[in-house]
Wavefront OBJ file of the C-alpha trace (Angstrom):
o trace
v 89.287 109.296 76.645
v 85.953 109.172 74.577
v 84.499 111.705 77.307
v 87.268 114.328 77.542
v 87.370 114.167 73.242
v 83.199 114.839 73.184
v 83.834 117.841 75.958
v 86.792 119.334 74.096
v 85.184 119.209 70.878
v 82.146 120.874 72.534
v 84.451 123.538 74.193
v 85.916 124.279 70.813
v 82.086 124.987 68.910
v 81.457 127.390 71.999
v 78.840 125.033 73.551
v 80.090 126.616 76.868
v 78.653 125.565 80.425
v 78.762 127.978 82.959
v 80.867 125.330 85.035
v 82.812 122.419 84.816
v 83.419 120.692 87.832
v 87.068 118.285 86.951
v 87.579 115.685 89.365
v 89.266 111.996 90.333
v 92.418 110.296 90.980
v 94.172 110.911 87.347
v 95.422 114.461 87.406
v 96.156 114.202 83.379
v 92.894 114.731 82.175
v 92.074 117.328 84.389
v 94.800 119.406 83.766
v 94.235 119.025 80.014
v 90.524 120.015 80.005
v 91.407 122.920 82.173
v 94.793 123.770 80.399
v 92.424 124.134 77.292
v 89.162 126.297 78.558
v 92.267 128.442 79.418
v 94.106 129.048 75.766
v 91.194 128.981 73.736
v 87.829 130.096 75.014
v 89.552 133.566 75.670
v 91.537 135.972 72.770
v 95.161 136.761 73.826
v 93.183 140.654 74.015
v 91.061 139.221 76.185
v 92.269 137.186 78.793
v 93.984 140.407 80.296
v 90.896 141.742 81.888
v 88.850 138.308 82.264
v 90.958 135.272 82.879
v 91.605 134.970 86.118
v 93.303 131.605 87.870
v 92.904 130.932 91.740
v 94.508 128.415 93.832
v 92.541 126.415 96.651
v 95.212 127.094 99.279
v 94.794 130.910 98.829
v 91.219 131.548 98.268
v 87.857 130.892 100.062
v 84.531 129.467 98.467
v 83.559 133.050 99.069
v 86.214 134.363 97.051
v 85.862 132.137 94.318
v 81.597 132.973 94.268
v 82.778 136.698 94.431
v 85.540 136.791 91.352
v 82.974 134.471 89.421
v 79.853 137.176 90.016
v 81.815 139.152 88.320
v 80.942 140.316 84.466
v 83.458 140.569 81.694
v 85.213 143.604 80.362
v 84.811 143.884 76.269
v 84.438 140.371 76.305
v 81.615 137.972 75.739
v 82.902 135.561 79.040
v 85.419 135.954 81.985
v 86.759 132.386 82.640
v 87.738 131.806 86.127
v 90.399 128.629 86.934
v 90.430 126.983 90.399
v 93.736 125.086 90.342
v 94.133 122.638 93.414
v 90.422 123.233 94.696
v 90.825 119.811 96.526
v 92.483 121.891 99.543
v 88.973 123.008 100.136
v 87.233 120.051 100.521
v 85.942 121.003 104.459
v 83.805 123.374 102.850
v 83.611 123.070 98.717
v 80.167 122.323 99.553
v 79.366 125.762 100.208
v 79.593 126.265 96.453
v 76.116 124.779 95.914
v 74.519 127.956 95.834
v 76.295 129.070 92.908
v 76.113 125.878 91.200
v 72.380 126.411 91.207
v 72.225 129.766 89.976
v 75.699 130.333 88.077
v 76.699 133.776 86.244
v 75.906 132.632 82.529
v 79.107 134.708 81.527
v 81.276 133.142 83.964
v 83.175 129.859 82.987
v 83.863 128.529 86.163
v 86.941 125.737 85.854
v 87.758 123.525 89.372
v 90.379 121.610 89.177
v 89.553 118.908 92.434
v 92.327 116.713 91.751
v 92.808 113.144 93.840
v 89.345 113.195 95.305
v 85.624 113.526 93.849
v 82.631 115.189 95.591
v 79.883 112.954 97.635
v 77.086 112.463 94.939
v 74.794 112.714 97.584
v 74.762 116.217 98.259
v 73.475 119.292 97.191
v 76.730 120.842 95.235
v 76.612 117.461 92.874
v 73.276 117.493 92.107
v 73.568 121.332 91.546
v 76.448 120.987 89.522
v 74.059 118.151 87.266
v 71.784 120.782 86.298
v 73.927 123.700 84.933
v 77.074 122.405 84.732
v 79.684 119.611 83.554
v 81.130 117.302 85.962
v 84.061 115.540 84.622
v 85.687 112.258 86.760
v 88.727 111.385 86.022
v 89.285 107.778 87.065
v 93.042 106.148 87.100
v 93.571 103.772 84.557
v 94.237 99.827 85.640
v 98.159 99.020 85.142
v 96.626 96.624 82.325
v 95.080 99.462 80.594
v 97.616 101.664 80.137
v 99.859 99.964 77.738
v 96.706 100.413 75.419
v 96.228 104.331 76.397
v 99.934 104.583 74.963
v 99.405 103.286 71.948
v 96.000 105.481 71.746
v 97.754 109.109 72.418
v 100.544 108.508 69.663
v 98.542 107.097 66.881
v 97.064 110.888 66.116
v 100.437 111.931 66.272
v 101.892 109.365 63.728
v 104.005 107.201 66.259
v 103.371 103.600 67.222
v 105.094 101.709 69.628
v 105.873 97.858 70.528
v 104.057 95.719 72.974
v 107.321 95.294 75.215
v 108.343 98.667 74.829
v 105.073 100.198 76.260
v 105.354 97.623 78.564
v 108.526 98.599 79.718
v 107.078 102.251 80.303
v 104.301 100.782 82.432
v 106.457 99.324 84.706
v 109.414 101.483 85.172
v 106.735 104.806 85.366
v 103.628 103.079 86.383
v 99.852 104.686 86.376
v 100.935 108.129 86.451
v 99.782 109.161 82.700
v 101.300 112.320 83.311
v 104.734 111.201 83.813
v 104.481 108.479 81.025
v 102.896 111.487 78.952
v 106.254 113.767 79.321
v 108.060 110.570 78.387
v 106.666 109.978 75.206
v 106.825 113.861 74.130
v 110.975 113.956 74.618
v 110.646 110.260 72.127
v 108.634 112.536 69.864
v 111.075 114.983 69.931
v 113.834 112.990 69.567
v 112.347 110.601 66.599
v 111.390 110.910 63.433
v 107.422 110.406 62.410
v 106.325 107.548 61.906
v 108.678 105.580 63.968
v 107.873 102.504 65.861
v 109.170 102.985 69.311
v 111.065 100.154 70.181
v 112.869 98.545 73.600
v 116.256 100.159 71.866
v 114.333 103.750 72.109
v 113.163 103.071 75.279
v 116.636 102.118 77.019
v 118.771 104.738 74.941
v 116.404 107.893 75.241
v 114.648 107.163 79.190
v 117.318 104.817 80.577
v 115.337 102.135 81.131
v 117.429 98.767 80.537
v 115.399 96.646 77.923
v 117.336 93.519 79.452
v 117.428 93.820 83.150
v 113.893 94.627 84.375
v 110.679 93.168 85.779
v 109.279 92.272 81.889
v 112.617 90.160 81.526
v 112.561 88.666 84.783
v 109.348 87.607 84.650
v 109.275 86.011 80.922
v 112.631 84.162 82.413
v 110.911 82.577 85.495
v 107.848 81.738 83.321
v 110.267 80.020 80.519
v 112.339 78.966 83.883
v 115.707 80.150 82.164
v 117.465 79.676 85.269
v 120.876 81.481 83.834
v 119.065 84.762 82.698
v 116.840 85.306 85.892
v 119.731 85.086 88.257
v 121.377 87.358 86.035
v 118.413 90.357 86.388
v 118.089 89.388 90.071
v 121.946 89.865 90.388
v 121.437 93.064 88.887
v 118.352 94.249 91.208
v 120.531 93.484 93.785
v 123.322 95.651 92.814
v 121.047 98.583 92.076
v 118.077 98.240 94.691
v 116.957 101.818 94.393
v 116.325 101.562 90.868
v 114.569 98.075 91.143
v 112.947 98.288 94.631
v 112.001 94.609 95.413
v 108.127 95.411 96.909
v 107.659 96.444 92.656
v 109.455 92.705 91.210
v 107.651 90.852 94.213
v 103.857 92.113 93.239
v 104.258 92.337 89.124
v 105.497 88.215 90.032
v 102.355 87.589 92.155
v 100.162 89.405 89.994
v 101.757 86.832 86.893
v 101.668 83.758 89.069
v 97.711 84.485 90.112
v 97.315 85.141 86.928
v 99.020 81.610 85.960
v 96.582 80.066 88.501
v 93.579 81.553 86.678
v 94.626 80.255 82.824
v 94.901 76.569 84.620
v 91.655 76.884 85.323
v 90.016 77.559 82.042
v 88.714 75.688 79.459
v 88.830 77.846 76.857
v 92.878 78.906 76.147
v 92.291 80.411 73.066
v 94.643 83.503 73.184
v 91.529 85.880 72.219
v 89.794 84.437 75.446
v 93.017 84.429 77.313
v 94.049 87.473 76.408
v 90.266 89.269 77.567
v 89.884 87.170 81.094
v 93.643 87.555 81.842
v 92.916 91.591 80.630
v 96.525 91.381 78.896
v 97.460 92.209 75.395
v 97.193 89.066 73.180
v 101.383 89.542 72.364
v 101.861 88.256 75.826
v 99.397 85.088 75.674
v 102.551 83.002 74.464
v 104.021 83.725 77.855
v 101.413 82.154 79.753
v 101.517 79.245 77.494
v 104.848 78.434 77.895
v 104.836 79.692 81.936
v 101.786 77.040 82.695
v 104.050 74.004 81.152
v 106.397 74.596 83.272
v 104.813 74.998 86.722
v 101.561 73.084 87.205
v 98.663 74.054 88.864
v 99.852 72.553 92.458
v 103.517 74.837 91.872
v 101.457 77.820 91.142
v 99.557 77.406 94.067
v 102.866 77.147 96.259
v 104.634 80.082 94.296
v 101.789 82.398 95.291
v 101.937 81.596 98.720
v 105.480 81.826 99.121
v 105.133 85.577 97.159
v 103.141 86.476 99.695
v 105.469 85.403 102.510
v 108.430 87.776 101.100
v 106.078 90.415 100.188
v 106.027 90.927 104.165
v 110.050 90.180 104.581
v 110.538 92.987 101.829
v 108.368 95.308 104.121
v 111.094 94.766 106.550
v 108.639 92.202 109.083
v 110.594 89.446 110.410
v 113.984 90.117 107.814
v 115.194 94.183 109.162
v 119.101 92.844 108.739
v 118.372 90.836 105.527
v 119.372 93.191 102.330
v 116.374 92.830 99.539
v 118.873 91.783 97.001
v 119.636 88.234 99.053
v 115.883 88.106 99.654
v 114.833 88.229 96.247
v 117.887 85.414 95.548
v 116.169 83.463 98.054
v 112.814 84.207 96.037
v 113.745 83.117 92.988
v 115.834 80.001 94.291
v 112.190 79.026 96.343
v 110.156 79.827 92.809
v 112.658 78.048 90.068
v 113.104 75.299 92.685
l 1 2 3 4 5 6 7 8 9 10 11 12 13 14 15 16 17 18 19 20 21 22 23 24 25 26 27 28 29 30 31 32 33 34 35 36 37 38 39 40 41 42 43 44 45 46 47 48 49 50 51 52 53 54 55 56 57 58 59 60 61 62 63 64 65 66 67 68 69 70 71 72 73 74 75 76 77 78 79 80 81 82 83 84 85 86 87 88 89 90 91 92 93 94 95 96 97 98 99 100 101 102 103 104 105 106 107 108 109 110 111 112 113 114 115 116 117 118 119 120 121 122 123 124 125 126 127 128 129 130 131 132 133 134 135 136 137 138 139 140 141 142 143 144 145 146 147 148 149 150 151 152 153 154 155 156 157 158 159 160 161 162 163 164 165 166 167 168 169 170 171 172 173 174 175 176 177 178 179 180 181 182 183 184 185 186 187 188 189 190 191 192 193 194 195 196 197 198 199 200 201 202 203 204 205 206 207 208 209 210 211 212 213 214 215 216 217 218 219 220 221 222 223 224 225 226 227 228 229 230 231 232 233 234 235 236 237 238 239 240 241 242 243 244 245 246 247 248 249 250 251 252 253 254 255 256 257 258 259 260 261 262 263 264 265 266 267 268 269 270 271 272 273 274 275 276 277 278 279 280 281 282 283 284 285 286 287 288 289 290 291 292 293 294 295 296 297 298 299 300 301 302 303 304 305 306 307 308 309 310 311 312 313 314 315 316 317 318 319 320 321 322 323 324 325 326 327 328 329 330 331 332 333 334
């Protein structure tokens, strides 16, 4: 986030490159470095004559070279976007020759979402010397929750531990999805509102009670009563709650478990930076190692792993999920 703030910021007192080369697994970032070059480096007046945006699946690297050789019409710069270059990744290398000798009033933009370039070759190390290369690498589920909190803080919003949590799950990784979320709560709430589980559940439909948060704090604080009652409820909605999701967020928890056993420091700043969780959530693993001991934990992971195949469908086809994640939680509380 550091990285795309420097570039933008750059971008915006005209220290242009010639390209900028926007690749990786996390689309969001890429689309917002490119969504900018494109509304401000051009006036409105401008952009008629020398903005021009390409997609991958259309063009050639010849065609791209071509429109970017091109010089700009009353206008200090043309900017040229590639939008979905990655569908030329058989022969993106070809661009190397521009790279190394690039139109200084061209602002070349590819967007190469979901892969990078081999560092090896020519086009990268081309691309080093006259241009910006950008990677865009997918946030850890355990680093999101904090990426939250980071986008709404300029914007005068905060939000809860469990509600961001609750995001994570239900949406996962995908920062552009969670992104789209949070606008319509912006929308919808005043500034300077807390976001809360009660936002989350009556603005995104996510049920602040019957989820994989709430299932998991009830195993840990083995409240027998209250995880039958979110399994029951998985079961009677299984395309909402899809069992492969509840069976690795519990073996990622139990291994988890197994690791604060084995330390000797518990302090919940230490716990809370080995375990890579937000200190909120250390209590959890307090009370969750009291009640299953180091040999439990042990068993629990194993048997996670067992119905992590039988909810692939491998050796249980005619079993529904719902019964197998009863039998899950009967073999885990048991």
């Amino acid at each position: 986030m550091d990285e795309v703030k420097q570039l933008v910021t750059a971008i915006k007192n005209k220290q242009l490159k010639p390209i900028y080369f926007l690749m990786g697994e996390e689309p969001y970032y890429i689309d917002k470095i490119s969504d900018f070059i494109e509304d401000t480096v051009l006036t409105e007046e401008e952009r008629g004559f020398n903005q021009m945006v390409l997609y991958g699946r259309d063009v050639t690297i010849e065609d791209i070279v071509s429109n970017a050789k091109r010089f700009p019409m009353m206008a200090e710069y043309q900017v040229v976007i590639v939008k979905e270059a990655q569908d030329l990744s058989r022969t993106i290398e070809k661009l190397a020759a521009y790279a190394l000798n690039p139109q200084p009033t061209t602002i070349l933009v590819v967007n190469y979402k979901y892969k990078k370039i081999d560092k090896r070759k020519t086009l990268y190390k081309n691309l080093k010397k006259t241009g910006v290369i950008y990677e865009s690498k997918k946030l850890y589920e355990n680093q999101v929750a904090d990426w939250i909190r980071r986008v709404l803080s300029p914007k005068g919003y905060a939000i809860s531990p469990k509600a961001a949590q609750m995001l994570v799950e239900f949406l996962g990784t995908d920062l552009s999805k969670i992104n789209n979320e949070l606008e319509k709560l912006q929308i919808i709430l005043p500034d300077n509102t807390q976001i809360t589980p009660e936002h989350i559940e009556e603005n995104i439909g996510i049920s602040k009670d019957f989820n994989n948060f709430e299932l998991r704090k009830a195993i840990g604080e083995r409240n027998a009563v209250k995880a039958y009652k979110i399994v029951n409820y998985f079961a009677e909605n299984p395309k909402d709650n899809p069992m492969v999701v509840t069976v690795a967020l519990l073996f990622n928890f139990f291994s988890q478990l197994l690791q604060f056993h084995g330390m000797t420091d518990k302090s919940p700043r230490h716990v809370a930076a080995t375990l890579k969780i937000n200190p909120y959530f250390v209590n959890e693993y307090v009370t969750a190692a009291k009640n299953y001991p180091m040999r439990n934990v042990s068993a629990i992971v194993a048997l996670l792993r067992t119905f992590d195949v039988k909810g692939k469908g491998v050796g249980a086809n005619a079993v529904p999920q719902g019964d197998l994640l009863k039998e899950l939680l009967a073999g885990i509380l048991n």
